[in-house]
N, C-alpha and C positions, 0 to 999 in steps of 0.2 A: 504494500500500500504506500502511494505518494505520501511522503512527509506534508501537512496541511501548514499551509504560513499563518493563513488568514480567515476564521469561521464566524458565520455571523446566523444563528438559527432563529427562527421565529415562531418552535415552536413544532410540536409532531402533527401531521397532517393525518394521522390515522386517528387519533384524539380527535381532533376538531370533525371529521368526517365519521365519527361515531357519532360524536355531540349532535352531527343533523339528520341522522337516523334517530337518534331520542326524539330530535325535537318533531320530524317526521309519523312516528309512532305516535306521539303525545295528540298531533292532532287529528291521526287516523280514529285512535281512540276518543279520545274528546267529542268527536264527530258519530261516530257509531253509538258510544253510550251516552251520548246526548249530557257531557259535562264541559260548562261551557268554561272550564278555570284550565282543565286540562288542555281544551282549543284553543282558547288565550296562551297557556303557560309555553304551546308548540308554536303559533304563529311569529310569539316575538322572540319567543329562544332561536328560530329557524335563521333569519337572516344573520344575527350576532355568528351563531354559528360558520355559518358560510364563509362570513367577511374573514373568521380567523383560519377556517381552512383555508381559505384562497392567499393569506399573508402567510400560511407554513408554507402550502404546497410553491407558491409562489416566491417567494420573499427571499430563503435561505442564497447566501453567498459564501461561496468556498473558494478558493485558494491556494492550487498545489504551484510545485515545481512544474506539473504537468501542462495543468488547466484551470479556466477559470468556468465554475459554474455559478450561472446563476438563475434559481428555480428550473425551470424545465432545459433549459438551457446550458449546455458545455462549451468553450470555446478552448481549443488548442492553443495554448499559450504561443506557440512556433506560426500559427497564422494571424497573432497580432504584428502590427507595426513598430518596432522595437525602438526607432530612432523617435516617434512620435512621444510613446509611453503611457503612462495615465495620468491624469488633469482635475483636478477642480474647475467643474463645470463653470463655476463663475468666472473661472481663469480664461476658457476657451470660447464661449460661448455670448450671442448678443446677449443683452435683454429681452428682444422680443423672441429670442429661440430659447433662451430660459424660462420663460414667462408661459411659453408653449408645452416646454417637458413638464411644467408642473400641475399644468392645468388640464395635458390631453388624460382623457378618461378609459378609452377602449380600444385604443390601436398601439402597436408596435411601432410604427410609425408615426413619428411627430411631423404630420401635413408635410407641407414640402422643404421643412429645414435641413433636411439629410440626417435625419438623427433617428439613429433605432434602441429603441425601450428595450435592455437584453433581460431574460427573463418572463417579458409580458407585465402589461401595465397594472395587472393585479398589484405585483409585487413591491409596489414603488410606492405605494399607499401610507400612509399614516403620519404621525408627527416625528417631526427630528427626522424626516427624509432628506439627504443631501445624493447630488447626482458626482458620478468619478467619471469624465470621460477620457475614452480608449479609441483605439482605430485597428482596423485588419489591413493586413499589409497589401498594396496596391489600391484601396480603394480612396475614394474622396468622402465616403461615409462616415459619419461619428458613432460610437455607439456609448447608450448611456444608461452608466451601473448605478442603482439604485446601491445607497449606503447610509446607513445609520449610522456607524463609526466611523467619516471619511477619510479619518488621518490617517487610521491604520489600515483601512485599502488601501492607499494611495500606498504608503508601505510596501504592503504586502505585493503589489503589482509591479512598482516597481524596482523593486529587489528581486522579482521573478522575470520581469524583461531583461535584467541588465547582463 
């Protein structure tokens, strides 16, 4: 196994995706034996649910010698751009194409700044989100790593570029 530089968890996905099987049952039942605390107790447990499945399944940043993953996502450290590096987005980045990563909601794609959400835009969700951006070698693309700890991405990335 890759020695890990850099882990940032959000949490097990198998937990929160049990949690919306509860909450799922809760309103199946609820609904069948006609109790309306149980239907209540599953409607509003159901989304809570989801949003922290979707920041495990999503969110998690890893860190090897090898690769960088993040959420659904692996990239081969050897197809980043090495002389580029990783960035604090505020460093690379307009206002109006920062203003756009944090505000797009459902695409990988940030409209036509040239910026990809790596992970999925699930994962970039919540408070104390700070963007690290990266590049793959030959393109003109950005691509932009969702981090809650930035310093120590940036760290961790680029001590695994160098």
């Amino acid at each position: 196994m890759a020695q890990t530089l850099y882990r940032n968890s959000r949490g097990n996905q198998w937990v929160y995706g049990g949690l919306s099987i509860v909450a799922l049952a809760l309103i199946g039942g609820g609904a069948l034996l006609a109790q309306p605390v149980l239907l209540l107790t599953g409607v509003v447990a159901l989304p809570v649910a989801i949003y922290f499945f979707a920041q495990a399944r999503y969110g998690n940043v890893m860190v090897t010698w090898q690769h960088l993953t993040v959420g659904k996502h692996t990239l081969a450290l050897r197809e980043l751009d090495r002389s580029f590096g990783a960035h604090p987005a505020e460093a690379v980045l307009s206002n109006v194409q920062l203003d756009r990563l944090n505000t797009q909601t459902a695409s990988e794609v940030v409209g036509d700044t040239g910026i990809r959400i790596v992970g999925g835009a699930w994962g970039r969700l919540g408070r104390g989100m700070r963007w690290v951006v990266i590049r793959r070698s030959g393109s003109p693309d950005l691509l932009a790593v969702p981090a809650r700890q930035q310093e120590h991405l940036l760290t961790a990335l680029n001590t695994a570029l160098a």
